[in-house]
N, C-alpha and C positions, 0 to 999 in steps of 0.2 A: 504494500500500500504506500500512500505517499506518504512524506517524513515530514513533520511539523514546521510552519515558517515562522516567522517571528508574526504577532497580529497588530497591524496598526494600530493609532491610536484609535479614540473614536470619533473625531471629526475624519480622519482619514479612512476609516469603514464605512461612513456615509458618505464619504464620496463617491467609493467605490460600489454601494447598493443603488445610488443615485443614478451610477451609469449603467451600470445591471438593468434597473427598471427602465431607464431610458432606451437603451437596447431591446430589451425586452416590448416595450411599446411601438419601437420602430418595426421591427418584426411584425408584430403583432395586426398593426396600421397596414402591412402588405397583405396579411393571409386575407381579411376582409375584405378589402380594396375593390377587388371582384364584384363582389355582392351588389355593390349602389350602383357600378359602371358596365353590366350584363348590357343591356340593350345596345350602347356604343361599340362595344367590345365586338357585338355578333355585328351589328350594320358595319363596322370598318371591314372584319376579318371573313364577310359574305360568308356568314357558318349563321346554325338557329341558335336561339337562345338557350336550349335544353343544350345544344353543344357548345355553349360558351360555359353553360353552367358545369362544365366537363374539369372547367380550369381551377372550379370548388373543390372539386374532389381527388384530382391531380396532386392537390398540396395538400389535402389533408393526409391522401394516401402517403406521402413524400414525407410528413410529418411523423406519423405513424408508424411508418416500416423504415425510412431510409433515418428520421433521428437517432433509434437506437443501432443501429447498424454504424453508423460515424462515430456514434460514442464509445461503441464498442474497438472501433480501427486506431481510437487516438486518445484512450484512457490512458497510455502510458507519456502520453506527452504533454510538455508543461500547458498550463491551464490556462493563463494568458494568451499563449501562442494557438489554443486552439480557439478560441474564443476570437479572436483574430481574422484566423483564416475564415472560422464561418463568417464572418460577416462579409468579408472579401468575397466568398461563394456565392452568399448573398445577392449583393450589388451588383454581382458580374449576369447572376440568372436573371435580377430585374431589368440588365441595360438590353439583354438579348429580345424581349419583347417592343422594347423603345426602337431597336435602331429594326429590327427585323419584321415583315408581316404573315409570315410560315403560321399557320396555328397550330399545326403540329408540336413544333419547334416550341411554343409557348405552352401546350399543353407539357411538355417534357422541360421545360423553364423552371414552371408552377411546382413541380414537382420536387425538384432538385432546391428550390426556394423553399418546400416545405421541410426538406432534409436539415436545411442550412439553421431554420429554425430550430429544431428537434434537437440541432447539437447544441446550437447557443444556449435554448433555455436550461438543457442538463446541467451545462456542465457551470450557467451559472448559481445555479443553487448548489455548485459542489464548493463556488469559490466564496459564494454567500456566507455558507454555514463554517466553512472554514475559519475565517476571519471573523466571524461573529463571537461574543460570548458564546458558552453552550447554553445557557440559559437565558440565550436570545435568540439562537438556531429558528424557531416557528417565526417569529418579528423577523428576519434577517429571508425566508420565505416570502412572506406576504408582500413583504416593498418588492419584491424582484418579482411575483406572480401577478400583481397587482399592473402590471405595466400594460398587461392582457386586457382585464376588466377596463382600464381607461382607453386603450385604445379600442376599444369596443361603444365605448360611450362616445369618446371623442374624434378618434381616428379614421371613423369609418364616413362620418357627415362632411369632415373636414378633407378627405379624399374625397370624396365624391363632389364636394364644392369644387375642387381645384380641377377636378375632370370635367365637370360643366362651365368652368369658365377658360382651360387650358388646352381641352381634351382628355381623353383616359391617359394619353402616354406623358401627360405633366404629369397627374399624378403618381408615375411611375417614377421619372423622374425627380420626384419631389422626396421617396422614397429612396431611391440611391443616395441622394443628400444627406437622407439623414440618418443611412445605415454609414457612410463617411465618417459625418460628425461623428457617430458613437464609436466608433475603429478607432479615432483622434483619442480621445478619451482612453479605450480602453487600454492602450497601449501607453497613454500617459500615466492613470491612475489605478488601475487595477496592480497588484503585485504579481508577481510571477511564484507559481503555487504548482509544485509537481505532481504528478503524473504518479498513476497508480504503479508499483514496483510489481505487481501480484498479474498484471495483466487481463485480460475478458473472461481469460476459460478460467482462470483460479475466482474470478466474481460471480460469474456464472449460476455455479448449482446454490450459490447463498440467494442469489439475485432473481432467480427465477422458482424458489424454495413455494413450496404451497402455505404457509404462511403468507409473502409476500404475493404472488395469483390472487389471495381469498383478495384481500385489501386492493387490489388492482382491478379487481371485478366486482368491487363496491365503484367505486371509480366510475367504473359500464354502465354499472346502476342507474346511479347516480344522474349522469347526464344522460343518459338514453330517455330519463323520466322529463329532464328539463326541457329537451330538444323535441321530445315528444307533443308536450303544450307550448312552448316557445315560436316554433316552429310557424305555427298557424294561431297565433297569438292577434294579427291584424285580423283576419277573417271572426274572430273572437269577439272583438271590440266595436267590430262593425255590427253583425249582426244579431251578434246578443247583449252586447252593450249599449250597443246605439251610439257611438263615437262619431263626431264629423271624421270623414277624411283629415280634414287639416287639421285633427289635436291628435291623430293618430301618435305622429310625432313624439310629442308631449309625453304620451306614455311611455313611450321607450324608451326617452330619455330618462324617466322617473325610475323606469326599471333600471337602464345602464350607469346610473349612477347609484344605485342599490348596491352592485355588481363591485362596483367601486371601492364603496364604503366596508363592504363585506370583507373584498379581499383584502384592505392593511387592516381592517380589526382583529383576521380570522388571524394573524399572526399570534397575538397576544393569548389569544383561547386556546391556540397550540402548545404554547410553553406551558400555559396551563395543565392540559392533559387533553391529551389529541384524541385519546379515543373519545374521553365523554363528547368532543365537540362536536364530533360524528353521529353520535345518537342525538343529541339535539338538532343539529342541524338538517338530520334526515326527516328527523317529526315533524318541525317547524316549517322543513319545505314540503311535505304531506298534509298537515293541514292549512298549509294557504295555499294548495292546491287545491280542498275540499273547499274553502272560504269562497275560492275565485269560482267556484260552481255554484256555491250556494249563493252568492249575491252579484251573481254576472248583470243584472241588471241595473246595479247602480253605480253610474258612473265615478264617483267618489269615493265607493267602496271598494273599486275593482283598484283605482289607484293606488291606496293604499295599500289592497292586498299584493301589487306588482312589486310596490317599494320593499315588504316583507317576503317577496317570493324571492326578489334579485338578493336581500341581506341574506336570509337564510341557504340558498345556492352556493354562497361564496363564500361563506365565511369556512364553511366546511373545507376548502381548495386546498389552504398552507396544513393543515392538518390530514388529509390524504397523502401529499408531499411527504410530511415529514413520517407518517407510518407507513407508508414503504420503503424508505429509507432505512427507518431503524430497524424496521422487523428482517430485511439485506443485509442486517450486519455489517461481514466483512464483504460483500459485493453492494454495498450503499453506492459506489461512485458509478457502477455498472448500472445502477435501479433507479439514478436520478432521472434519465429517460423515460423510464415505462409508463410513470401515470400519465404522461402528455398524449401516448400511443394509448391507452386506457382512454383516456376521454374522448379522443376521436373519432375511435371505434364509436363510444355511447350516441359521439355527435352524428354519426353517420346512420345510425341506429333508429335512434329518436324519432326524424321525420319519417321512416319510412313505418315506423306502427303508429305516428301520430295519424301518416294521412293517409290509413288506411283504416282510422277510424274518422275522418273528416268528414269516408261517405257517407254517412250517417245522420252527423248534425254538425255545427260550431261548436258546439261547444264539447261532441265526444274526445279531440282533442286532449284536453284539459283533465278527464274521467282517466284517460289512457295512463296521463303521465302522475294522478294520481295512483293507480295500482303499482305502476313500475314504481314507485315514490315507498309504498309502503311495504315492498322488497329489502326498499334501502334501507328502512327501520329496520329489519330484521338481520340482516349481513352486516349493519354496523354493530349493532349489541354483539352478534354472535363473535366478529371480528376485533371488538375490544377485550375478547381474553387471551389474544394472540400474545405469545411475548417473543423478541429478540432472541435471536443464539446467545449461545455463552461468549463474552471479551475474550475474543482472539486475537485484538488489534488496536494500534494506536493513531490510526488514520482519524488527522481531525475533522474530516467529512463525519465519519461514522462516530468519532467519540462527540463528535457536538451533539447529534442527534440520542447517542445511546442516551443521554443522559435524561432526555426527558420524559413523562408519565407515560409508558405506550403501556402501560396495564387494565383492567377491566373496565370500561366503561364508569363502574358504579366507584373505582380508584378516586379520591377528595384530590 
């Protein structure tokens, strides 16, 4: 495993999480990017929209399978330097759609974009929790996970501006910029933090331990239940809430900034004790599921319920992170990858039994991702008496994380 570095101070750790989550946002701002500029993307590239919408799943698939596949090729190399190169990989897959019009070529971009991703976010929660207190490891998560949920809130409206006023390939554009800027950075203020001595196949049988599976398939749950009503969440608002078109908006804003607030607070409830925040946070997103059924008619109440679906979603995120992590062990550096490839999967999941219950009503959606929700209840309790191997290592990845409550749910 790697050998302990010296740990900056702490205005020198916040800078270094500052650039984490700003990378991590920058990234983030790309995987989306898509989403708001489908219609431009198929009229320039004379492809339909259901094959623009190819370029979704391109990166999530990229994300999913080729993340943990680069984490696994460059686990032994220093962590700055790979952190580095992703983002170099990065910027080079996002210029290849700017200068070229192949859709091909862009659908296998996207892809390679989503890899780039997969590596950056691992390995920077390996460099997070390193340099963190250990009894700040879940805090040192959430700032660096959280860069997701804001660009989700922020990133995706403000791409999409910049495509209706630049075209799609500004915003592509706009995106190399500022996978750039965070290179500058990372190479200025991040420290240089070694590379595991144990290699992929010695993290392996810890990293991929049924232990670690169970909590990686709470993960599937989890989001398969959100992306299930999320999904068709506008069809929701319209016709069983009765939303104008034009506060559509409004709402999802109310949600993506839920999403927000959840991810840097779930840090703090991590340090806490990761498992209990897992059975709360599966209830609490179970029953504002049940809420958003029961009072889909009232506009005012549905918003709040959105605000308490987005907190309760997220706050769960740095505490999934940090129990696959610990229950890895001694392949922790190997298993920073997987929930990312875990939620994917859920996100890819989700819509496809949401909207297969859509044909039905509006609001079966929402019923859907309530039963997958109250799964979660049950594989979180059952998954908080999971414990860690026995300390076989002194990697401060994994001793930050040992340290904190992964014991039974009902653990003070």
């Amino acid at each position: 495993m790697s050998t302990p570095q010296a740990t900056p101070s702490r205005g020198g750790t916040n800078l270094v999480l500052a650039t984490l989550f700003f990378g991590v946002f920058a990234l983030g701002c790309a995987e989306l990017l898509v989403v708001g500029l489908l219609e431009p993307i198929a009229a320039d590239l004379g492809v339909s929209i259901p094959a623009a919408g190819a370029l979704v799943t391109s990166y999530a698939l990229g994300l999913a399978i080729g993340g943990p596949i680069l984490t696994a090729l460059t686990i032994r190399l220093d962590r700055r330097a790979v952190l580095a190169g992703a983002l170099v990989l990065f910027a080079l897959a996002n210029l290849a759609p700017v200068l070229i019009t192949d859709y091909a070529l862009f659908v296998v971009a996207r892809g390679v974009d989503g890899a780039a991703q997969g590596l950056f976010v691992a390995v920077a929660f390996g460099v997070g929790t390193s340099i963190a207190p250990p009894e700040r490891a879940g805090r040192a998560i959430s700032v660096i996970i959280s860069g997701v949920a804001v660009s989700a809130a922020l990133g995706l409206p403000l791409g999409t501006a910049i495509g209706q006023t630049l075209g799609w390939r500004g915003s592509f554009t706009a995106i190399i910029v500022l996978s750039v800027i965070v290179l500058i950075a990372t190479l200025a203020l991040v420290p240089a933090v070694p590379g595991s001595r144990s290699g992929s196949a010695g993290q392996a049988r810890y990293a991929l331990a049924p232990r670690v599976l169970a909590v990686l398939g709470l993960n599937l749950v989890v989001f398969t239940s959100l992306y299930a009503a999320l999904t068709y969440i506008v069809p929701f608002l319209r016709d069983v809430t009765g939303v104008p078109a034009a506060m559509v908006s409004v709402y999802l804003f109310v949600y993506g900034l839920a999403t927000a607030v959840g991810s840097f607070s779930g840090g703090w409830f991590a340090d806490r004790n990761a498992a209990r925040t897992l059975v709360v946070g599966t209830t609490g997103m179970a029953a504002a599921l049940l809420m958003l059924h029961l009072v889909g008619g009232d506009p005012i109440l549905v918003a709040l319920t959105m605000l308490l679906w987005g907190l309760f979603a997220f706050v769960m995120v740095p505490s999934l992170q940090l129990r696959v992590v610990s229950l890895a062990g001694p392949g922790g550096e190997l298993a920073q990858s997987l929930p990312a490839s875990a939620i994917n999967i859920g996100v890819a999941l989700g819509p496809i039994a949401g909207g297969i219950a859509l044909s039905s009503s509006a609001s079966a959606p929402v019923i859907t991702g309530l039963a997958i929700a109250l799964v979660g209840i049950a594989a979180s309790v059952a998954t908080g008496y999971l414990k860690p191997p026995p300390a076989t290592t002194t990697a401060p990845t994994v001793q930050s994380t040992r340290r904190q409550r992964t014991g039974p749910a009902s653990q003070a």
